[in-house]
ROVOTI-348512 format. One line per field, with one value per atom (N, C-alpha, C): atom name; residue number from 0; z, y, x. Coordinates in steps of 0.02 Angstrom, whole numbers, m for minus. Last residue first. Example, Ala and Ser with C-alpha at 12.3 -4.5 7.8 and 13.67 -1.06 7.14 Angstrom:
2
atomo <- (N,CA,C,N,CA,C) $
num <- (1,1,1,0,0,0) $
w <- (354,357,394,390,390,390) $
v <- (m112,m53,2,m284,m225,m165) $
u <- (642,684,645,660,615,660) $
//
This chain:
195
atomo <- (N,CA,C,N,CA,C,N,CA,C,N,CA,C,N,CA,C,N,CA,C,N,CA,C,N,CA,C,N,CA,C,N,CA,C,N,CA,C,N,CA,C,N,CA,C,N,CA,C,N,CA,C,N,CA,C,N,CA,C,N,CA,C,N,CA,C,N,CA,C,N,CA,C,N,CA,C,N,CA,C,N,CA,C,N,CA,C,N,CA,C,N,CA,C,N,CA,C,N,CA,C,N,CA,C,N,CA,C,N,CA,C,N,CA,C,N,CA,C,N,CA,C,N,CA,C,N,CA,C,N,CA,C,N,CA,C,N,CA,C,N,CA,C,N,CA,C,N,CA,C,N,CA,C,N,CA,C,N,CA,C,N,CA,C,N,CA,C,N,CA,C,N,CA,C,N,CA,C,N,CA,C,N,CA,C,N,CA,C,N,CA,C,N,CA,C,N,CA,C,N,CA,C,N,CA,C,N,CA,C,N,CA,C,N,CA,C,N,CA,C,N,CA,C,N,CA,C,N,CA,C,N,CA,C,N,CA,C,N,CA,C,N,CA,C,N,CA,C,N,CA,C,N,CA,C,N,CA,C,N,CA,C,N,CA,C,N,CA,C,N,CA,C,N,CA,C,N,CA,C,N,CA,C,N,CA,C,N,CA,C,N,CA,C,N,CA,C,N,CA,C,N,CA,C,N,CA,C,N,CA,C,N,CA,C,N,CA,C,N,CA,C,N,CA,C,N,CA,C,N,CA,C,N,CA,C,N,CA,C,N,CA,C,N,CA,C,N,CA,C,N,CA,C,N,CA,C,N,CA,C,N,CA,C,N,CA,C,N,CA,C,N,CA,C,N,CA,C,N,CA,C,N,CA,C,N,CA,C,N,CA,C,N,CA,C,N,CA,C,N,CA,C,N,CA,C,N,CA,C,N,CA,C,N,CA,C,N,CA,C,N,CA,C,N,CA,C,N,CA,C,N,CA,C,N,CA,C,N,CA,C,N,CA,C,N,CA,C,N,CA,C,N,CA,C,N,CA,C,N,CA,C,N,CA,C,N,CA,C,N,CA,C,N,CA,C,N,CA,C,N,CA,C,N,CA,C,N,CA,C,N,CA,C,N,CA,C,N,CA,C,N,CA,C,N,CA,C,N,CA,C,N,CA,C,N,CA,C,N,CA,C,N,CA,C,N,CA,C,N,CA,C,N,CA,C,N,CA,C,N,CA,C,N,CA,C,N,CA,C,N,CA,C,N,CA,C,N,CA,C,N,CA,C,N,CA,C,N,CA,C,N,CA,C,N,CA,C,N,CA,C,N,CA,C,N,CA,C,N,CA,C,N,CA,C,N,CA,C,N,CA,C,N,CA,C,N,CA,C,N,CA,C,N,CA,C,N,CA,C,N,CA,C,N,CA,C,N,CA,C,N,CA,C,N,CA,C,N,CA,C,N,CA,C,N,CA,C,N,CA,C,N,CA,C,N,CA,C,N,CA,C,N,CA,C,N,CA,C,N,CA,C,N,CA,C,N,CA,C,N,CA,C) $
num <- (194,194,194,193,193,193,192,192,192,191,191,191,190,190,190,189,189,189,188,188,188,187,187,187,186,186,186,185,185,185,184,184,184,183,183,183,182,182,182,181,181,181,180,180,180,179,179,179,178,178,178,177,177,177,176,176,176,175,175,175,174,174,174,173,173,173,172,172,172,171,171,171,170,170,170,169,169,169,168,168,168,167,167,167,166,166,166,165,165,165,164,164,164,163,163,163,162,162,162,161,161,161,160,160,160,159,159,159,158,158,158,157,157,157,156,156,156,155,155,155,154,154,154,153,153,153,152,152,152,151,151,151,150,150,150,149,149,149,148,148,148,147,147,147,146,146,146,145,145,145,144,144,144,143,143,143,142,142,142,141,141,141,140,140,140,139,139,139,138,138,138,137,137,137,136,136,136,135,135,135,134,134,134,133,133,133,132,132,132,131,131,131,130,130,130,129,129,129,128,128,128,127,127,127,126,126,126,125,125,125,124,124,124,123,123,123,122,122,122,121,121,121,120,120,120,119,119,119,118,118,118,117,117,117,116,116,116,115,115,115,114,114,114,113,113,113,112,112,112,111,111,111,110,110,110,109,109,109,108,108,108,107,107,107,106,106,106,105,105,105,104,104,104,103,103,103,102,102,102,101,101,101,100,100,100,99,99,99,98,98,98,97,97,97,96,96,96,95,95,95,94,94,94,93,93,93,92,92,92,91,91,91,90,90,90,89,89,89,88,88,88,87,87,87,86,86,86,85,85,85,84,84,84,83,83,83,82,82,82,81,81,81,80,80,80,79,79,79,78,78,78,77,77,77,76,76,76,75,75,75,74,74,74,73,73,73,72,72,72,71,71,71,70,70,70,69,69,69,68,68,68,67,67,67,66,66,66,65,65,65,64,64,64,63,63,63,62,62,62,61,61,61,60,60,60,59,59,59,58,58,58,57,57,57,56,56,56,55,55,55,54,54,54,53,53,53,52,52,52,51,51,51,50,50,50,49,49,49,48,48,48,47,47,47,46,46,46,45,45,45,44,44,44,43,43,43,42,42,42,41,41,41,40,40,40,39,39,39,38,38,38,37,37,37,36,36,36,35,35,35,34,34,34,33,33,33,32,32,32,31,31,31,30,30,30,29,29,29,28,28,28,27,27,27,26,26,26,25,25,25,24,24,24,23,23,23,22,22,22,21,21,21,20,20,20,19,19,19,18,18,18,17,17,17,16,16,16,15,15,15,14,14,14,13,13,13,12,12,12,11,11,11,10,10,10,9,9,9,8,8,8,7,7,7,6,6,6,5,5,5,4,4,4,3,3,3,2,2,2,1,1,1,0,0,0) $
w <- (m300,m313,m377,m261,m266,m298,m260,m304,m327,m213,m258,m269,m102,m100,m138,m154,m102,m69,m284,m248,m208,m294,m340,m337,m187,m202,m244,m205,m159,m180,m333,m361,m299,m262,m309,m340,m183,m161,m188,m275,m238,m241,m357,m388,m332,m247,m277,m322,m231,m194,m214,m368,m362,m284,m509,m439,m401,m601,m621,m534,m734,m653,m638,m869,m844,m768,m923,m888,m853,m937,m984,m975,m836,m866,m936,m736,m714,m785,m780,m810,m768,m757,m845,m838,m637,m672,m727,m633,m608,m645,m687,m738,m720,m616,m666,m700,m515,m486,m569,m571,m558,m535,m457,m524,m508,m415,m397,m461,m379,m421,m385,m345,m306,m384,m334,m393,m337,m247,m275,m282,m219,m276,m298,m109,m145,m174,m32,m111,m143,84,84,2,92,123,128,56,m4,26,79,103,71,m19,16,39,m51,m76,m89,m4,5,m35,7,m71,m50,151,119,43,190,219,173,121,105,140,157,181,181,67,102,145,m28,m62,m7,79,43,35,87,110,71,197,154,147,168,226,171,222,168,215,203,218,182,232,177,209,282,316,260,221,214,228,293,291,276,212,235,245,187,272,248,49,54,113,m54,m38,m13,m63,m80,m61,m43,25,17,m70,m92,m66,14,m60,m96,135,134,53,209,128,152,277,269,233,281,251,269,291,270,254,419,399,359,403,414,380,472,438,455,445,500,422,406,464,500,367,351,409,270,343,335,111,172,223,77,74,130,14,m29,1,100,24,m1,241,180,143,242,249,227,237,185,188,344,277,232,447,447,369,457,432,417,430,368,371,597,516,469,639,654,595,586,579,580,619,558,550,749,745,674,713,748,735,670,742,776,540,595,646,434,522,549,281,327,391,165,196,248,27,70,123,m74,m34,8,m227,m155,m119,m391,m312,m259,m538,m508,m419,m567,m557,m528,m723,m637,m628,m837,m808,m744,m905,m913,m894,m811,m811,m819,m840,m899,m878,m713,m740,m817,m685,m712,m711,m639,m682,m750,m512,m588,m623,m442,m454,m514,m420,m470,m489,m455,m413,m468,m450,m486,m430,m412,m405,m445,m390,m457,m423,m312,m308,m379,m277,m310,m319,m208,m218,m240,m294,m275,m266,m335,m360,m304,m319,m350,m372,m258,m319,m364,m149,m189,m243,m105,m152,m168,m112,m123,m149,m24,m88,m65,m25,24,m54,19,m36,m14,86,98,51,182,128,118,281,271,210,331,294,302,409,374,354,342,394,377,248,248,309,218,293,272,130,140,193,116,162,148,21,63,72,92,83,87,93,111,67,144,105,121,181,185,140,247,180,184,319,337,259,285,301,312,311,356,366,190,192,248,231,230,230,267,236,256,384,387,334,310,339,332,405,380,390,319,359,344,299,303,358,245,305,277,222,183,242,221,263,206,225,162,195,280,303,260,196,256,250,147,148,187,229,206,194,254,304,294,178,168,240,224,160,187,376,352,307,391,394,343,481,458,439,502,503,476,563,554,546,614,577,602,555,609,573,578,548,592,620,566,523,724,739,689,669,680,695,618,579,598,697,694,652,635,640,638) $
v <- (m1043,m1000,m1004,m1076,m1121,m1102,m940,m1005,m1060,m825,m835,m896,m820,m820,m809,m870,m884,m876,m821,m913,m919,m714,m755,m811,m647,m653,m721,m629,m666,m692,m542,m627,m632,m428,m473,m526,m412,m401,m455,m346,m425,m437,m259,m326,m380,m151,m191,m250,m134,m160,m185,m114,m136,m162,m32,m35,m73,m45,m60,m48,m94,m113,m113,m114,m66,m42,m214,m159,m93,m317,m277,m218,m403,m403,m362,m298,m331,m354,m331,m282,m272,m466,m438,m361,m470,m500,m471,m404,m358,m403,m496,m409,m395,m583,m600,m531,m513,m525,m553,m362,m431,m456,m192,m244,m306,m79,m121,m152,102,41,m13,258,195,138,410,371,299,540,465,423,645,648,584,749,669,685,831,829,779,848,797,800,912,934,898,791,839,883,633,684,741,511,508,589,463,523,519,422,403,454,413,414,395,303,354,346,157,220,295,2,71,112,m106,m74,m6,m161,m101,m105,m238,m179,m126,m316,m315,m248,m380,m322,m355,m449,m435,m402,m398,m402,m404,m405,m430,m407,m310,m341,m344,m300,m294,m354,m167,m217,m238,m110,m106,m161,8,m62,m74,113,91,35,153,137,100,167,179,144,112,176,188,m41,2,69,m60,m61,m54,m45,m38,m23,m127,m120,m74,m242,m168,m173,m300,m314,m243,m429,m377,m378,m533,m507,m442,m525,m592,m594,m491,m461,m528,m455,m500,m490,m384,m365,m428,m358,m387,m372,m225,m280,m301,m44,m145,m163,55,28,m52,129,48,47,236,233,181,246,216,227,342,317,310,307,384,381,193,228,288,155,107,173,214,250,221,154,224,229,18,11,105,54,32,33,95,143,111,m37,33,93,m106,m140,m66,m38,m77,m69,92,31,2,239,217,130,332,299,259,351,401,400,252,211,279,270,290,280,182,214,233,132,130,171,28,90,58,m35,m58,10,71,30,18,119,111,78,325,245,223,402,395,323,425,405,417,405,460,444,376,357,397,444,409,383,472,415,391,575,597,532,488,532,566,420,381,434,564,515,440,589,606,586,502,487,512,526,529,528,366,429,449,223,282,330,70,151,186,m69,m49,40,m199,m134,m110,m362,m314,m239,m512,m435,m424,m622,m614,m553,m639,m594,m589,m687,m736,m697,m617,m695,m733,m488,m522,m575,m380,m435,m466,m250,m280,m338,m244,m292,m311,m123,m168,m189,m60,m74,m126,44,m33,m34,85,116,32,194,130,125,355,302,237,399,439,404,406,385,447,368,398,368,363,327,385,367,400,373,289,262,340,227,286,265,128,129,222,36,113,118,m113,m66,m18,m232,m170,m144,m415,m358,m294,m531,m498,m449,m588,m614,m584,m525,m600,m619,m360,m395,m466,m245,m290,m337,m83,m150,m210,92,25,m14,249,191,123,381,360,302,434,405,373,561,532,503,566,567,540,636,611,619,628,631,585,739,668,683,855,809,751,893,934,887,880,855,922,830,855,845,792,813,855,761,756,801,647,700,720,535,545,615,420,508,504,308,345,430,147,217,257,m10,48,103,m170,m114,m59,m288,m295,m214,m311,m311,m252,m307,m272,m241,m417,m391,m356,m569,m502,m500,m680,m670,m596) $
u <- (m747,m814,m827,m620,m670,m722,m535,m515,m560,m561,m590,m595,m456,m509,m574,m331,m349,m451,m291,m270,m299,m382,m380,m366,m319,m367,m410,m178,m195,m271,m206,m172,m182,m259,m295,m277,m129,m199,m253,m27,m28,m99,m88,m82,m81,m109,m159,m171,24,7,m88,73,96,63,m27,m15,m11,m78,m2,25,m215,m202,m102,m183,m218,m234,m100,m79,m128,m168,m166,m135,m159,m128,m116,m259,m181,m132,m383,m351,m275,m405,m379,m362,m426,m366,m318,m538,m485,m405,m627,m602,m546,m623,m586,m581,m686,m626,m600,m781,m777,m707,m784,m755,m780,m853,m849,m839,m735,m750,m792,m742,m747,m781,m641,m680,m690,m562,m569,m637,m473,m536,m528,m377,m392,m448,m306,m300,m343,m335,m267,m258,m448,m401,m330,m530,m527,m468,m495,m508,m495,m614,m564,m566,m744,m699,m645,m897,m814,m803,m1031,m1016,m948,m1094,m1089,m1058,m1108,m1142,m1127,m1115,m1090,m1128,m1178,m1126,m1077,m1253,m1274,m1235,m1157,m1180,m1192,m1048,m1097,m1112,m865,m904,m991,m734,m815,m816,m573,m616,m669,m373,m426,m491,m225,m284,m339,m59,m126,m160,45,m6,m56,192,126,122,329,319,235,448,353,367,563,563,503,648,581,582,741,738,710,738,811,801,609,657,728,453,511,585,382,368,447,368,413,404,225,285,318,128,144,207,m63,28,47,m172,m164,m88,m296,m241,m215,m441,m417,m336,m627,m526,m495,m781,m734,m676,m849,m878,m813,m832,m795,m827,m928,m888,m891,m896,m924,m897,m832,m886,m910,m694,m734,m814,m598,m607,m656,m683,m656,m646,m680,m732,m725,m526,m577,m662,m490,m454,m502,m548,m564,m554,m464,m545,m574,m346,m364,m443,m328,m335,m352,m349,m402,m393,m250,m306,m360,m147,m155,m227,m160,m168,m172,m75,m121,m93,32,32,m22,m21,m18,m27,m43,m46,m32,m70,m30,m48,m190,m172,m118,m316,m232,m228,m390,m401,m344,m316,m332,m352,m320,m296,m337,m271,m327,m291,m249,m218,m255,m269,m297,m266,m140,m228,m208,m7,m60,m127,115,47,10,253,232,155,306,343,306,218,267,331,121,111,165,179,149,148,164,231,226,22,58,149,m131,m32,0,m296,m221,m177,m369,m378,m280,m497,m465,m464,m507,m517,m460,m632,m545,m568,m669,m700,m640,m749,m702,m720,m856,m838,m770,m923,m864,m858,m1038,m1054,m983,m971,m1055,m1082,m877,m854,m920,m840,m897,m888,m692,m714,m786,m583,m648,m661,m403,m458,m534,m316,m371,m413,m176,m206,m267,m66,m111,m130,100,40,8,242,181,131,333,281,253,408,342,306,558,530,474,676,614,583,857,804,753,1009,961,908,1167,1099,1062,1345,1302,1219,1467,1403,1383,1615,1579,1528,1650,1648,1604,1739,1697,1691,1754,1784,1735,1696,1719,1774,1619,1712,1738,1489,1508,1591,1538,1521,1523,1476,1513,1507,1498,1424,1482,1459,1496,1458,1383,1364,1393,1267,1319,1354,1100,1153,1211,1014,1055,1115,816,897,939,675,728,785,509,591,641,379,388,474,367,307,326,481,454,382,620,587,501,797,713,661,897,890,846,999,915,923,1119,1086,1038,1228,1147,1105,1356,1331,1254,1392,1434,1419,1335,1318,1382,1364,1383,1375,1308,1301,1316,1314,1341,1355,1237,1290,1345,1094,1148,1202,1046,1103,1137,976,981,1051,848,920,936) $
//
């Protein structure tokens, strides 16, 4: 069902356009009782991004990554946060970046990708739309140590967890990353469940 009938821009001008694009738009929305009412919104527009749960469902493990976010940081996360290896689509393909970003991160080139969802994560302020995907992996799959890219800042740690560790540490808060929770409760209904 389209909306946008429902929506008329009025003005748009760009805050920031410094690590990615902070607009502040101005903008009527036709409400349900059909009258107009003047909103204004600012919008982050860093791009889309994927994300990827490699899993061993005959060892029941996971590959999960530690590196610092410093926007957790300065909300109070005094650690490395743990997560799904992620990444930004820089116009490419879902599927073709998540398998590159998984090999820079962590190390394994992925066999096969299986896309199982996609989520706008935070969509009061935030354009991303994230692709999450699932894919095997085994041990000698790993071709290299991973990192991620030292020219992008990154210094990332590569986990292999059990899938009930990763649970526990979801509920202990020790897991607070919001696209790695889905990830591992899909996990857990879907491709752990029998094992």
């Amino acid at each position: 069902m389209s909306i946008a009938h429902r929506i008329s821009i009025e003005d748009v001008k760009v805050l920031s356009n410094d690590w990615y694009l902070l607009k502040k738009t101005t903008f009527s929305f036709l409400r349900e009782d059909g009258t107009w009412q003047k909103q204004s919104r600012e919008t982050y527009d860093r791009g889309n991004g994927a994300t990827i749960l490699l899993y061993d469902k005959d060892r029941r493990t996971v590959i999960l990554t530690r590196q610092f976010r410093y926007p957790a940081f300065v909300n109070g996360h005094d650690d490395l946060l743990i997560e799904t290896p992620a990444g930004l689509l820089d116009n490419a393909e879902p599927e073709a970046r998540i398998r590159a970003e998984t090999e820079e991160e962590t190390g394994f080139k992925v066999r096969s990708v299986r896309q199982v969802f996609d989520a706008f994560m935070s969509p009061g302020s935030v354009t991303e739309r994230l692709h999450f995907f699932v894919g095997e992996y085994q041990p000698g799959d790993r071709t290299s140590a991973g990192g991620g890219n030292e020219d992008e800042g990154e210094d990332i740690a590569v986990m292999e967890v059990r899938i009930d560790e990763a649970m526990s540490m979801i509920a202990s808060g020790v897991i607070r990353d919001g696209k790695t929770i889905m990830l591992l409760q899909y996990a857990a209904l879907n491709l752990f469940k029998d094992a």
